[in-house]
C-alpha positions as YAML, in Angstrom:
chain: A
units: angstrom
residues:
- id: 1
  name: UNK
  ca: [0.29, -48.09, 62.36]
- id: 2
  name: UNK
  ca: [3.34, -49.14, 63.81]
- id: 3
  name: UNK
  ca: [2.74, -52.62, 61.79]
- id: 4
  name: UNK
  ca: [2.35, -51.05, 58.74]
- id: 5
  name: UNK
  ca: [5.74, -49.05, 58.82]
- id: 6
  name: UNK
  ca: [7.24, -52.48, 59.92]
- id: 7
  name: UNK
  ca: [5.77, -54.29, 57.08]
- id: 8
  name: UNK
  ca: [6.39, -51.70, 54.55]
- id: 9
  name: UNK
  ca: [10.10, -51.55, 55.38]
- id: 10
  name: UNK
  ca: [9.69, -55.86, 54.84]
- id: 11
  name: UNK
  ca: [8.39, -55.16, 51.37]
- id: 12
  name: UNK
  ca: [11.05, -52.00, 50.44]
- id: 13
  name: UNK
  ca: [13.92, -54.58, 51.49]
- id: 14
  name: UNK
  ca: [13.01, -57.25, 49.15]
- id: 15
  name: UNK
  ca: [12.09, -54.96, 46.06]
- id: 16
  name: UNK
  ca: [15.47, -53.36, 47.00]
- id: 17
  name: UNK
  ca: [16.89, -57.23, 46.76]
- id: 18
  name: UNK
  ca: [18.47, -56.41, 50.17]
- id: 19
  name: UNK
  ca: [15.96, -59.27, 51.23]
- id: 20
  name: UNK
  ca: [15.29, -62.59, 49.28]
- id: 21
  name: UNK
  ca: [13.58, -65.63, 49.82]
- id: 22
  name: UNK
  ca: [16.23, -66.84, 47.36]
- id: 23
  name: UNK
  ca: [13.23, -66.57, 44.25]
- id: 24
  name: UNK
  ca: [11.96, -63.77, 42.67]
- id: 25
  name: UNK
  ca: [8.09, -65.50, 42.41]
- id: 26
  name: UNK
  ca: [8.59, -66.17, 46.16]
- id: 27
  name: UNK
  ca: [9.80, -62.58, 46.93]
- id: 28
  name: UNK
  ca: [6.42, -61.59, 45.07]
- id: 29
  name: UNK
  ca: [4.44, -63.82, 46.96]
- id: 30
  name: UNK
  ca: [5.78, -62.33, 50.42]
- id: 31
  name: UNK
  ca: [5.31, -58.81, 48.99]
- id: 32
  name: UNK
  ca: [1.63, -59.80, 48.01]
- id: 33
  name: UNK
  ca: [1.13, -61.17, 51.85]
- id: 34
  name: UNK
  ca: [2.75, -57.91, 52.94]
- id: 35
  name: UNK
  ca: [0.80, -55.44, 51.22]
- id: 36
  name: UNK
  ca: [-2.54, -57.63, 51.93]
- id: 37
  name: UNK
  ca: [-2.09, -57.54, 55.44]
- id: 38
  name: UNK
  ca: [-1.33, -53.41, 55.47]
- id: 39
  name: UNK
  ca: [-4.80, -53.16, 53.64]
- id: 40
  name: UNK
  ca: [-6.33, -55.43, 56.27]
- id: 41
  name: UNK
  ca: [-4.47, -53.06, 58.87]
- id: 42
  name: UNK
  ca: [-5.87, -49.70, 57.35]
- id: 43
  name: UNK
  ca: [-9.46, -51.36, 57.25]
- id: 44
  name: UNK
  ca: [-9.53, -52.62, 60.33]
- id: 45
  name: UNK
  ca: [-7.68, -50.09, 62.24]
- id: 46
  name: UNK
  ca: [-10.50, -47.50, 62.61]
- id: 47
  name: UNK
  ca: [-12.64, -50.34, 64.15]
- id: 48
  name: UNK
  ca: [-10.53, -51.69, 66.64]
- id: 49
  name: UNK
  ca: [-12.30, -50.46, 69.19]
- id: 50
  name: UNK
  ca: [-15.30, -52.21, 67.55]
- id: 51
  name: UNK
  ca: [-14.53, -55.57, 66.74]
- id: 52
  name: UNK
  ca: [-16.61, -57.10, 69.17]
- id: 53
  name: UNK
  ca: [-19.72, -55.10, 67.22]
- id: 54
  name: UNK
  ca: [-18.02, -55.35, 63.85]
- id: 55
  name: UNK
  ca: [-18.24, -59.07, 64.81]
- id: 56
  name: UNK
  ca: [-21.38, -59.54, 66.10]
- id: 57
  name: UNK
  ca: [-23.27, -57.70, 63.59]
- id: 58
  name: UNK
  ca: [-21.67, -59.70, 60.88]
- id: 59
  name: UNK
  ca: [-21.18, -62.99, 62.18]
- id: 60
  name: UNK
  ca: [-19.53, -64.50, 59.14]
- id: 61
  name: UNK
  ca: [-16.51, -61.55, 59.31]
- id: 62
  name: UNK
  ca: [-13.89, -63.82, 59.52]
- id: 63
  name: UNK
  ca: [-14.55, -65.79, 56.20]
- id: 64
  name: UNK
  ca: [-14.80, -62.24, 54.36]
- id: 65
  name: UNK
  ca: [-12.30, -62.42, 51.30]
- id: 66
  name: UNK
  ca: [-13.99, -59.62, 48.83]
- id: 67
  name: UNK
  ca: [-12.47, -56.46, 49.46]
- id: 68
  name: UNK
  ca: [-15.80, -54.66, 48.90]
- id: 69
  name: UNK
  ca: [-18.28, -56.31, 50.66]
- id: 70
  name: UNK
  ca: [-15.40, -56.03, 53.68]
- id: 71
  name: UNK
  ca: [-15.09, -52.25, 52.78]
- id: 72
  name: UNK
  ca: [-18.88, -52.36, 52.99]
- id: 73
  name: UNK
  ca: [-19.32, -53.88, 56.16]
- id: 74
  name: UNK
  ca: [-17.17, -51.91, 57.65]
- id: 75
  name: UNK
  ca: [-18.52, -48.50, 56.74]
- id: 76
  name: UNK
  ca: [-21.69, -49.74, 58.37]
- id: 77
  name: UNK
  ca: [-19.84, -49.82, 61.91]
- id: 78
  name: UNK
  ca: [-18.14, -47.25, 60.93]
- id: 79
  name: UNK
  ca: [-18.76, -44.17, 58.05]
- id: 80
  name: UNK
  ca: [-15.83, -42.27, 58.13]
- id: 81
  name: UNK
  ca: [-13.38, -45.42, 58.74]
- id: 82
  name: UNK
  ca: [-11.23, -44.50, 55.67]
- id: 83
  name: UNK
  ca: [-8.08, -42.74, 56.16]
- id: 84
  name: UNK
  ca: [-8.39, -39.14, 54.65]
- id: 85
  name: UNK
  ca: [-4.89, -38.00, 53.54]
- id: 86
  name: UNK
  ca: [-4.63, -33.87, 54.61]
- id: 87
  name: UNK
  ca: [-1.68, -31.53, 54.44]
- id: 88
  name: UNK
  ca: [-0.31, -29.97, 57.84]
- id: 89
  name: UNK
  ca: [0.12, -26.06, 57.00]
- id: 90
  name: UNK
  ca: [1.45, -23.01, 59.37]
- id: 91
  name: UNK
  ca: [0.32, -22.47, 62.54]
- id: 92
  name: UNK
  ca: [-1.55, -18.84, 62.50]
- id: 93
  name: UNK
  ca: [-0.66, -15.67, 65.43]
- id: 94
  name: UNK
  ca: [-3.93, -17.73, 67.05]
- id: 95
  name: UNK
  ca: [-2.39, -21.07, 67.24]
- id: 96
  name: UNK
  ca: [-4.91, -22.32, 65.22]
- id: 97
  name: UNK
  ca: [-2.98, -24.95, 62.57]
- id: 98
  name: UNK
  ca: [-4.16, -24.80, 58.73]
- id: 99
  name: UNK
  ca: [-4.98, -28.24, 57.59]
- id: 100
  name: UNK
  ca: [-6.03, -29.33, 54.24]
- id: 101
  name: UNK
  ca: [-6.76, -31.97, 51.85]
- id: 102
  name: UNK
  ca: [-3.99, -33.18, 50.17]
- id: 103
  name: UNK
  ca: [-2.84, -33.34, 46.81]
- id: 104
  name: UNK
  ca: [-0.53, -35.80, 47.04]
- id: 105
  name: UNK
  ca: [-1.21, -39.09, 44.81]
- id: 106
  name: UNK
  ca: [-2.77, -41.60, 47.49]
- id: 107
  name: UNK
  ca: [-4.77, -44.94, 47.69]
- id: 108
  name: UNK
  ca: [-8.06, -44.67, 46.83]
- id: 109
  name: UNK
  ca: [-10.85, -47.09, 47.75]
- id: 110
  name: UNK
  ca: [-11.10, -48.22, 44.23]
- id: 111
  name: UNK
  ca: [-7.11, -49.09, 44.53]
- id: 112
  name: UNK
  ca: [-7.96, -50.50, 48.00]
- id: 113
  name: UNK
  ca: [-10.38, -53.25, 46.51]
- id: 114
  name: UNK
  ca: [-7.66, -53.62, 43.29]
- id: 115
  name: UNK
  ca: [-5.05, -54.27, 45.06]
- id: 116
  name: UNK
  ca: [-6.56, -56.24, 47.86]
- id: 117
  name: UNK
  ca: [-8.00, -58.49, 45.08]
- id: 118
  name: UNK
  ca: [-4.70, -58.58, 42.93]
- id: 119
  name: UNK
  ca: [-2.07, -59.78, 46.28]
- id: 120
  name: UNK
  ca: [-5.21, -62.29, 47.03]
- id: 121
  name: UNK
  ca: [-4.66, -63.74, 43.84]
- id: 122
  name: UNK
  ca: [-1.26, -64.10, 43.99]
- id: 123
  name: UNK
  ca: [-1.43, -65.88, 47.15]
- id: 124
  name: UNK
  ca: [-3.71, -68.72, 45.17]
- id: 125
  name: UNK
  ca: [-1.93, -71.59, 43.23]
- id: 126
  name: UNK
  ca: [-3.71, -71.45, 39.62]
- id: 127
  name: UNK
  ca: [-6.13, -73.86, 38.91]
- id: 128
  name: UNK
  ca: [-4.20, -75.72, 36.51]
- id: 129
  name: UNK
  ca: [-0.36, -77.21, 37.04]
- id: 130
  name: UNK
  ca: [-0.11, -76.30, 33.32]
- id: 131
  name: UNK
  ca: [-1.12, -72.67, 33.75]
- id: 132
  name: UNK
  ca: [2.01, -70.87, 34.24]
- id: 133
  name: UNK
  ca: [1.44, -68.34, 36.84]
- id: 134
  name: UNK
  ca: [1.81, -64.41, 36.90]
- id: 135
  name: UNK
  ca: [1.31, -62.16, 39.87]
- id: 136
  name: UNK
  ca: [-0.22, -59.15, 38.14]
- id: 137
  name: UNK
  ca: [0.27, -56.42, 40.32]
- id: 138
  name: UNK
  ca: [-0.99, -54.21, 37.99]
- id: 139
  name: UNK
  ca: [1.93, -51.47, 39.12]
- id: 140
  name: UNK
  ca: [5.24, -52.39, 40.34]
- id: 141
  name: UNK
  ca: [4.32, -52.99, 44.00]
- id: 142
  name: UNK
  ca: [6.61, -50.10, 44.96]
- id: 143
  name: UNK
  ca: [3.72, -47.58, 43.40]
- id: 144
  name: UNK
  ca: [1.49, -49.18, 45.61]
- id: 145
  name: UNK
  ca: [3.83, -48.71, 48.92]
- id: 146
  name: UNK
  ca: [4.39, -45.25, 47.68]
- id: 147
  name: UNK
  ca: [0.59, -44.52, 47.33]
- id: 148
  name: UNK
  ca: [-0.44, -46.16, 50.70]
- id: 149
  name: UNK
  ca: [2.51, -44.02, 52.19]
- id: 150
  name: UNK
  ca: [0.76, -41.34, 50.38]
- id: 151
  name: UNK
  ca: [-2.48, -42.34, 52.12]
- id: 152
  name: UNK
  ca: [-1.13, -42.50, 55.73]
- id: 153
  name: UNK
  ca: [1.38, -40.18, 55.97]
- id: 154
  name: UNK
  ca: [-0.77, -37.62, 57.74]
- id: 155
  name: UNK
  ca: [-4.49, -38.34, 57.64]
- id: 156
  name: UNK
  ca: [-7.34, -38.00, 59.89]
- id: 157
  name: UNK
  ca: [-10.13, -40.65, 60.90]
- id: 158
  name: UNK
  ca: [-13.33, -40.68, 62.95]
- id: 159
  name: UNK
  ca: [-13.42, -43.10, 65.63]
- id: 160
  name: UNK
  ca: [-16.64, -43.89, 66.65]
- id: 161
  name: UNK
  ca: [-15.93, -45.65, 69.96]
- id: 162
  name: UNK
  ca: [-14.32, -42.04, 71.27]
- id: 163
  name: UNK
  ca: [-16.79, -39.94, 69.16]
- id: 164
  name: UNK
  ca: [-13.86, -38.26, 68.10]
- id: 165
  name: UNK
  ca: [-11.92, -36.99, 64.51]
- id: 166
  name: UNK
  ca: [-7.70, -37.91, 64.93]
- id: 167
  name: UNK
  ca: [-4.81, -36.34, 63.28]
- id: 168
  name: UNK
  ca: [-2.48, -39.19, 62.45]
- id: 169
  name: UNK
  ca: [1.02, -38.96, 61.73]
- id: 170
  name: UNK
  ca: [3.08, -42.19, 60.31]
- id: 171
  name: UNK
  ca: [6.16, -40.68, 60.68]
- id: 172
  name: UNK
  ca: [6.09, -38.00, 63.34]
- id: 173
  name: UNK
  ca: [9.42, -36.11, 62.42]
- id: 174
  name: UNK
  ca: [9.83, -34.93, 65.80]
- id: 175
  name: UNK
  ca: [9.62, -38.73, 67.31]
- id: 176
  name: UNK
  ca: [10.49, -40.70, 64.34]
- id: 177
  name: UNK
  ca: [7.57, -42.66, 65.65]
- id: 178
  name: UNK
  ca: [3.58, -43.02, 64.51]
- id: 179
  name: UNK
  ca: [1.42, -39.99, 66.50]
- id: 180
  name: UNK
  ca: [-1.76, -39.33, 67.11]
- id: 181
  name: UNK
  ca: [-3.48, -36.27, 68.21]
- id: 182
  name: UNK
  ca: [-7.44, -36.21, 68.90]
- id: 183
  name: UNK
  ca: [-8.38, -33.20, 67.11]
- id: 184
  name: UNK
  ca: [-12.21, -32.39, 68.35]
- id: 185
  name: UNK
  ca: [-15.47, -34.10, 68.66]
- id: 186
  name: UNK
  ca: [-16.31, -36.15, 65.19]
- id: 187
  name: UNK
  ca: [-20.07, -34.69, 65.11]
- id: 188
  name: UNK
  ca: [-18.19, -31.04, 64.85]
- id: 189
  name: UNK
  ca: [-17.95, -29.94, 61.30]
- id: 190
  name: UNK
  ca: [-14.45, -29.96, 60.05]
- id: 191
  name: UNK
  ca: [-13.36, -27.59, 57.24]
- id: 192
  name: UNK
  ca: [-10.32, -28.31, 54.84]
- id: 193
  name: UNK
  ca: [-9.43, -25.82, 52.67]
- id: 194
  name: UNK
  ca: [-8.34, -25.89, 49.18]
...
C-alpha cells in the first residue's frame, strides 16, 4: 500500500505540472505506467501471500496482459481479493466500532479492467507511424486517482493465507502511514450496515 501512495503522489505531481518529463505525451505515458502498476498492486496485493500457488496453478501468470482473465485468475486463489471500500463510524458504550459500506464514488471492477486496458494501450506505439496517437484515458487520469483513493482509503479484504478479514487504512490519520488491523476470522459473517 505504501507503493501505491508513493506512486499516486508520482502521478498528482505531474498532472499538477510540478513534475515533467519535459512532454506532455511523455508525462501521459508515465501516468499510464503509474496507474497500471497501482492496479497490478491492488490485484496482487491480497495474494501475496500466495504467489507461489497463484503461480503454480497458472503457470503462464506472468505473460497475463487482459485485465479480466487476470481478475479471473485471481479470484480463483482468492474470492474476496477485491478491496471493499467501508466507512469507519462511532465507537458504541461497548467498544464495538460501526462499520459500513461506503458511499463514496470508488473503482469498480468494471473500471479496474477499463482502465487497466486503457494505460496498456497507451504504453503501445500504434501500429502505424502515420496513425497519430491518443492516450484515451477515458477521464482525466486525476478521476481515476481520486476513485482508486476512493477504493483504498479504508477497505477491508480477506486473506486467505491468514484465514482472516483486514481493516485497511491508506492514510491512518493518527500515523500518517498505511494500517492494518485484522478484524476476525474471514469464515465469520461480517455485517455492514446501510
Amino acid at each position: 500500500m505504501e507503493e501505491i501512495r508513493n506512486r499516486s503522489s508520482v502521478i498528482a505531481n505531474l498532472l499538477s505540472g510540478s513534475a515533467t518529463l519535459g512532454r506532455h505525451d511523455y508525462d501521459y505515458e508515465l501516468v499510464a505506467l503509474h496507474l497500471r502498476k497501482i492496479l497490478e498492486l491492488i490485484a496482487f496485493g491480497s495474494i501475496i501471500g500466495n504467489l507461489e500457488e497463484y503461480f503454480q496453478t497458472f503457470a503462464n501468470a506472468h505473460k497475463h496482459w487482459n485485465a479480466e482473465k487476470i481478475l479471473a485468475d485471481l479470484e480463483k486463489v482468492n474470492p474476496h481479493f477485491y478491496p471493499v471500500p467501508v466507512d469507519i463510524g462511532q465507537r458504541d458504550e461497548r467498544g464495538v466500532t460501526d462499520v459500513r459500506d461506503s458511499s463514496r464514488e470508488h473503482l469498480t471492477r468494471a473500471e479496474f479492467v477499463t482502465l487497466y486496458n486503457r494505460c496498456g494501450a497507451a504504453l503501445h506505439i500504434p501500429n502505424s507511424i502515420k496513425t497519430k496517437r491518443v492516450i484515451d484515458f477515458i477521464h482525466h487520469p486525476g478521476v481515476w486517482l481520486q476513485k482508486i483513493h476512493g477504493l483504498l482509503e479504508t477497505h477491508y479484504i480477506a486473506l486467505p493465507e491468514d484465514g482472516n478479514v483486514w481493516l485497511v487504512f491508506l492514510n491512518d490519520p493518527k500515523t500518517n502511514r498505511v494500517r492494518a488491523f485484522k478484524a476476525g476470522p474471514a469464515d465469520q459473517e461480517f455485517e455492514t450496515t446501510d
